[in-house]
C-alpha positions in Angstrom: 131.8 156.1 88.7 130.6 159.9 88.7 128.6 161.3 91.3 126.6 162.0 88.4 125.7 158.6 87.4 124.8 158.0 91.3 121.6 160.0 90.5 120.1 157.4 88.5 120.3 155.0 91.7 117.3 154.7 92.9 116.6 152.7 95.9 114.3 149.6 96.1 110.8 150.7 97.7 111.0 149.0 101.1 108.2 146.6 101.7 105.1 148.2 103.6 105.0 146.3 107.8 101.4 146.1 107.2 101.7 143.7 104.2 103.7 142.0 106.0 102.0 141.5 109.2 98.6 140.3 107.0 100.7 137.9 105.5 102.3 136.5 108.6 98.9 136.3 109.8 97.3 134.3 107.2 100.0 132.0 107.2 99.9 131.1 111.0 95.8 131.2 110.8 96.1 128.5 107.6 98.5 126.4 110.0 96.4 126.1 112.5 93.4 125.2 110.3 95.5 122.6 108.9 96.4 121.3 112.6 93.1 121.1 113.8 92.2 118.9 110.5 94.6 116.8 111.3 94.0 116.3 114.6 90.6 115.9 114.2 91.2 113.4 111.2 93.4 111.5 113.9 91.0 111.6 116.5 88.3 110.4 114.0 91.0 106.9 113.2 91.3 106.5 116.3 87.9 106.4 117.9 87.0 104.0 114.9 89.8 101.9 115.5 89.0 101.3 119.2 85.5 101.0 118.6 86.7 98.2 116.2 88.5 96.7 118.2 86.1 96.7 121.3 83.6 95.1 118.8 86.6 92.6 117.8 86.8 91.8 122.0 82.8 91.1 122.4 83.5 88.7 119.1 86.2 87.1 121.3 84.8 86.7 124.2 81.4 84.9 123.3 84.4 82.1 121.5 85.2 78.8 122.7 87.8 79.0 124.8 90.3 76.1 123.2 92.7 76.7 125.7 90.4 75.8 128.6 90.4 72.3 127.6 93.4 71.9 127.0 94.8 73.1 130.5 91.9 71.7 132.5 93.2 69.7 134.6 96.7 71.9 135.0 96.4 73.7 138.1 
């Protein structure tokens, strides 16, 4: 190759930092905006799932105890 050809090289732009930074921004901002839906779709399940099961306990509770009779006279 010619030095002359060597003139038609021309060098990629580089990327501008500020681009970059916005973009690296926006990225973490979206993951934490999808972290906090999850947690908060996980602390949602749960607090329905252990008011479910409280409700579930009072159910219980106000049953016949079977077992009573059966060990009665164990003791």
């Amino acid at each position: 190759m010619k030095f002359n050809d060597l003139r038609w090289i021309v060098p990629a732009p580089q990327p501008d930092i500020e681009i970059l930074e916005t973009h690296q921004i926006s990225r973490e901002f979206y993951r934490e905006v999808e972290q906090r839906e999850e947690f908060n779709e996980y602390c949602r399940w749960y607090y329905e799932t252990a008011q479910k099961n409280r409700r579930e306990l009072d159910k219980m509770r106000g049953d016949i105890n079977i077992f009573g009779w059966f060990f009665r006279g164990r003791k």
